[in-house]
C-alpha positions as CSV (number, residue, x, y, z in Angstrom):
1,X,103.7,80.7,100.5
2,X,105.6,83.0,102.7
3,X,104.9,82.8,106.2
4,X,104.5,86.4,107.0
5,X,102.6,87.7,104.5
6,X,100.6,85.9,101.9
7,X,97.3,86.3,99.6
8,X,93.7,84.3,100.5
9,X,91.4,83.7,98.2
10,X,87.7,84.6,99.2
11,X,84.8,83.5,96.2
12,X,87.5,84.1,93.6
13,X,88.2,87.3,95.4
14,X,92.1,87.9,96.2
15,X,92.8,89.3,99.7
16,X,95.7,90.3,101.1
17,X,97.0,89.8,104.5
18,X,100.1,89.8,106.9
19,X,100.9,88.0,109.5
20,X,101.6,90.7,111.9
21,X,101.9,91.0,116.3
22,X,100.4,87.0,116.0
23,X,97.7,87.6,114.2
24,X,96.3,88.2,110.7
25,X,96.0,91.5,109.5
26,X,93.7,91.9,106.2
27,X,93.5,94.6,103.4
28,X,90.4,96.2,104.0
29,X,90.1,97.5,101.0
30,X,90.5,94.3,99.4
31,X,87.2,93.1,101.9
32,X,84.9,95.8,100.7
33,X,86.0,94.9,97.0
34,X,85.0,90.9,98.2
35,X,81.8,91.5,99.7
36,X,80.4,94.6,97.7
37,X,82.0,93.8,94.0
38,X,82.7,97.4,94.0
39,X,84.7,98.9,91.0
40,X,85.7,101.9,93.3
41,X,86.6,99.8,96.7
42,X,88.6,102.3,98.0
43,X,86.0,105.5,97.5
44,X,83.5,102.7,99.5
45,X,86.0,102.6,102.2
46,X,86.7,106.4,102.1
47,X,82.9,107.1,102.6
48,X,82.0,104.2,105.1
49,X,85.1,105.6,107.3
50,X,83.7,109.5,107.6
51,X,80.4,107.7,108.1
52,X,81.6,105.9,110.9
53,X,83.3,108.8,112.3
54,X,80.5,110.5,111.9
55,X,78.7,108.0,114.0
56,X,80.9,108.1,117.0
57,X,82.9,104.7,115.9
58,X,86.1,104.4,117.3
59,X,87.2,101.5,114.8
60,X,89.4,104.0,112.6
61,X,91.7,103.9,115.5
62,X,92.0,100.3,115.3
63,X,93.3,100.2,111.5
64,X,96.9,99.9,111.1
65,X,99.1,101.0,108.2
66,X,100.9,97.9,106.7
67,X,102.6,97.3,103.8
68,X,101.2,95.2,101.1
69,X,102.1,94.6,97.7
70,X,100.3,96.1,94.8
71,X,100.7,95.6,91.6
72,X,103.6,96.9,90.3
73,X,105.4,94.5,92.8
74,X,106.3,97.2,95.6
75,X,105.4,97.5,98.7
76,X,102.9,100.5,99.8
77,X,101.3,101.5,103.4
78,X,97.7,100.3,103.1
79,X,94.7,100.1,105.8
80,X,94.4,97.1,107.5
81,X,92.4,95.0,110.5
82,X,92.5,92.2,112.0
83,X,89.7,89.9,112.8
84,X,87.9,91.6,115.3
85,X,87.9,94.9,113.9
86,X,86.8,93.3,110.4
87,X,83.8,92.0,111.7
88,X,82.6,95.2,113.6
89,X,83.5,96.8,109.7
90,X,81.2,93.9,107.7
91,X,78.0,95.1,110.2
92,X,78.2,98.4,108.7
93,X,78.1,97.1,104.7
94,X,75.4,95.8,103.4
95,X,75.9,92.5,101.5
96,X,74.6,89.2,101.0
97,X,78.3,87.5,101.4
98,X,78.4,88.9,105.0
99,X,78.1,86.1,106.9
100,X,80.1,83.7,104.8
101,X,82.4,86.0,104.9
102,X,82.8,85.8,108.6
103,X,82.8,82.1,108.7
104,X,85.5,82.1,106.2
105,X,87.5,84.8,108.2
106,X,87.1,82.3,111.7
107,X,88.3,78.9,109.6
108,X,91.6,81.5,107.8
109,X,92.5,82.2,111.7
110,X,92.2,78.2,112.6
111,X,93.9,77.1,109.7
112,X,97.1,79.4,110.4
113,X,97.4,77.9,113.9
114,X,97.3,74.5,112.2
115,X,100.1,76.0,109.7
116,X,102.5,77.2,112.4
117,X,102.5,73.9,114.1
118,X,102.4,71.9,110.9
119,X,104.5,74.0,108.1
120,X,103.2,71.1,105.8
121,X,99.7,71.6,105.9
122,X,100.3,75.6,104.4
123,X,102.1,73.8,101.5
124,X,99.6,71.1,101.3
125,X,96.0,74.0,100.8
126,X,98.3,75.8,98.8
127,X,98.9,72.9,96.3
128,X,94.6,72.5,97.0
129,X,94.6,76.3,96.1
130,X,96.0,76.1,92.8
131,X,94.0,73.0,91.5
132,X,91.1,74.1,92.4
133,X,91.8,77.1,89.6
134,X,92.7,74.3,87.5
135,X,96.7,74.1,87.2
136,X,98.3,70.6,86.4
137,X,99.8,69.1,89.0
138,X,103.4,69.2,87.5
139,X,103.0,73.7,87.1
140,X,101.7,73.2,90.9
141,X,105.2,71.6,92.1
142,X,107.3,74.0,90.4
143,X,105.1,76.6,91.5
144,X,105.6,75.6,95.2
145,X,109.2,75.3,94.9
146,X,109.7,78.5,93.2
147,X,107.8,80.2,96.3
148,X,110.6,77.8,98.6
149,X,113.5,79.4,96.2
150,X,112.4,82.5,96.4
151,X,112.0,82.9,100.4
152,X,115.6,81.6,100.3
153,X,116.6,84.3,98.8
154,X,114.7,86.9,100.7
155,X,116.2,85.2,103.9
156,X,119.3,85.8,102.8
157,X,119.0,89.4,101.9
158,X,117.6,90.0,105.2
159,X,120.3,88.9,107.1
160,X,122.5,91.1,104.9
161,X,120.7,94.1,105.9
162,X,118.6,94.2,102.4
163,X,115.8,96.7,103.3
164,X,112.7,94.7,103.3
165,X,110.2,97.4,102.0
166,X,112.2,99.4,99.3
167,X,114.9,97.5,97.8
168,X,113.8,93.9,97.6
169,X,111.2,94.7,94.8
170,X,114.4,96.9,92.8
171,X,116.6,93.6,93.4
172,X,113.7,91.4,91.9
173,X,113.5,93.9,89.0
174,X,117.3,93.2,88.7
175,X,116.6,89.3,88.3
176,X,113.6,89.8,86.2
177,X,115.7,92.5,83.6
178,X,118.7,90.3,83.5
179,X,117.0,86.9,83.3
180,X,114.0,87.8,80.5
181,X,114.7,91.2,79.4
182,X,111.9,92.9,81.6
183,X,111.5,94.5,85.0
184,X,108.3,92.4,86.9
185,X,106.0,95.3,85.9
186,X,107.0,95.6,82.2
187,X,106.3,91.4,82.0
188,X,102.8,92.2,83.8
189,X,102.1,94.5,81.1
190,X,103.6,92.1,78.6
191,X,100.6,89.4,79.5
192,X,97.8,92.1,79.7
193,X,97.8,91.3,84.1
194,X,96.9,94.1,85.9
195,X,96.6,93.4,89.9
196,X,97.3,89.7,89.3
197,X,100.0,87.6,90.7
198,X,102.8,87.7,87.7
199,X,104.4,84.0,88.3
200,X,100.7,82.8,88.7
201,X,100.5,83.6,84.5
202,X,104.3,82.4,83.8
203,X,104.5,78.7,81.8
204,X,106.6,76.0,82.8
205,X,109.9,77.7,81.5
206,X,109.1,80.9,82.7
207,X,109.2,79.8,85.9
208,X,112.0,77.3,85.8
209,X,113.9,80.2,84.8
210,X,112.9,82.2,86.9
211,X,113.5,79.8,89.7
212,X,117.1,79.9,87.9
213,X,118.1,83.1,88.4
214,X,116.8,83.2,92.0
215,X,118.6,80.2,92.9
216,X,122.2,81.3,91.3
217,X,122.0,84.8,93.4
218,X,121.1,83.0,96.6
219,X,124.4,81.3,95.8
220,X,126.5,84.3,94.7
221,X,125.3,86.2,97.9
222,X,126.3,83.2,99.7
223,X,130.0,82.3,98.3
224,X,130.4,86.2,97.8
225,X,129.5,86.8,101.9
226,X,127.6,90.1,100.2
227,X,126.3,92.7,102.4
228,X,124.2,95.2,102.3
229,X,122.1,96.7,99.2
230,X,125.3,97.5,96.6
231,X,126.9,93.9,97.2
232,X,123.5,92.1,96.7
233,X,122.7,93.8,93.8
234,X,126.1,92.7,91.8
235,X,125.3,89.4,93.4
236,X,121.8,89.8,91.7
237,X,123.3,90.9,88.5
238,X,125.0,88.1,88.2
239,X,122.7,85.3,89.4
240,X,120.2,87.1,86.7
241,X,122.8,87.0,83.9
242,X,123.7,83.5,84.8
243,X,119.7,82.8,83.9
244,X,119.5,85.2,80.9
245,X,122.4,84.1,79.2
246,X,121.1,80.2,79.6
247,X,117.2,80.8,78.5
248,X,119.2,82.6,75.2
249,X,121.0,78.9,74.6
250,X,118.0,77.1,75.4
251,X,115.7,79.4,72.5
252,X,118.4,78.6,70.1
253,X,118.2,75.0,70.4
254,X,114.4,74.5,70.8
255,X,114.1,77.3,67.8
256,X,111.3,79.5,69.9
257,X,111.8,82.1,72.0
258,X,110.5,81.0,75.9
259,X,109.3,84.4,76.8
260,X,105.0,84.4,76.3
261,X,102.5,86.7,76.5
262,X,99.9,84.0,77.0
263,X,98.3,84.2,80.8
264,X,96.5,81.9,82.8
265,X,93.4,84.0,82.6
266,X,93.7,83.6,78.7
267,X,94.2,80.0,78.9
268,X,91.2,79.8,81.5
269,X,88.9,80.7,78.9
270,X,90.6,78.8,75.8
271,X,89.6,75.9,77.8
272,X,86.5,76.8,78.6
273,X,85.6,77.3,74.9
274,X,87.2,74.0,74.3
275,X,84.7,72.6,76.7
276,X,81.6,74.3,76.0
277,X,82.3,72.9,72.0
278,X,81.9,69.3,73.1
């Protein structure tokens, strides 16, 4: 899990958040859709912020414009708080999950103090994290050390002068199209995911691969001393090609091709079929 921005799970509900001025900073959006189960969270916050204008409330000057990833894997200005100003917004919506809510938001501020003066405990609820939504343990390590891999690599196209916000999701697309045929979004739409998390759905292969292709660039931008955006990206190129051209080999010899449109929300409820036959 990155340390600077990373999703928390609330009741099954995904929230996202970014560590920002030393402090968490939610998507308030995603907290309305988390305590109201609203299929129009955004029109909820739209109205509840003329109505607290309305009211005199001066908490609309207190929500910042961050950048959070959405779907499609880029990165788009969205409102968010941070802990105080979330609990003054809960007292204006009506729900039962209020006050679990708040106790949740108190123990996600501890626990990130824990994290920065333990960087193994973040590793360690993360691994919890993922079992708890029933992965095996061996998907779980390769899972974790595909998030290691891949802050690697956005390390290094930081210090390279890779803009952050605009051009790491187009160099990710790079890897993706290179390594599997598809940009990020087109494999999303491949496994039917909409808002979900795409490497959460990927198999075992998938992600070795994909952990692959990442790995070779961070290599090639190294021995290369690329810099800027137009060096990085033929450093990408390459690093995906390197991945591509070995998942081709590998389908040859195991007779199958590795690429699946199977996702973890469809193999959720194989096995719970499974289970409720017995």
């Amino acid at each position: 899990m990155a340390q600077n921005n990373a999703l928390a799970v609330f009741e099954g509900k995904q929230i996202r958040r970014i560590w920002h001025n030393e402090q968490w900073y939610f998507s308030v959006v995603d907290v309305i859709e988390a305590l109201t189960d609203s299929d129009r969270p955004r029109k909820y916050w739209s109205d509840l912020k003329i109505k607290l204008i309305e009211e005199g409330s001066e908490l609309s000057a207190k929500i910042g414009q961050l950048k959070l990833p959405a779907a499609d894997g880029k990165y788009y200005e969205t409102d968010c708080a941070n802990t105080e100003t979330l609990f003054r917004i809960i007292q204006s919506i009506p729900s039962p999950k209020a006050e679990p809510f708040k106790r949740w938001l108190a123990q996600v501020g501890y626990e990130r103090i824990q994290e920065i003066e333990n960087p193994e405990l973040a590793q360690k609820r993360m691994k919890e994290l993922y079992k708890a939504k029933g992965y095996p343990d061996d998907w779980i390590e390769k899972r974790v050390r595909g998030i290691a891999i891949r802050d690697e690599l956005t390390d290094e196209w930081k210090k390279r002068g890779v803009d952050e916000n605009k051009e790491y999701a187009i160099l990710t697309a790079e890897i993706s199209q290179a390594t599997f045929g598809m940009t990020p979004h087109e494999y999303m739409a491949f496994k039917g995911l909409k808002r979900e998390n795409l490497r959460d759905h990927m198999n075992d292969l998938e992600l070795i691969f994909t952990l692959l292709g990442e790995r070779v660039t961070t290599e090639i931008t190294q021995h290369k001393d690329a810099k800027g955006f137009a060096e990085c990206e033929d450093a990408t190129k390459e690093g995906g090609e390197v991945a591509g051209n070995a998942r081709k080999d590998a389908e040859k010899r195991i007779g199958r091709t590795i690429i699946s449109s199977n996702n973890y929300l469809k193999l959720s409820e194989k096995k719970k079929k499974l289970l409720e036959k017995r």
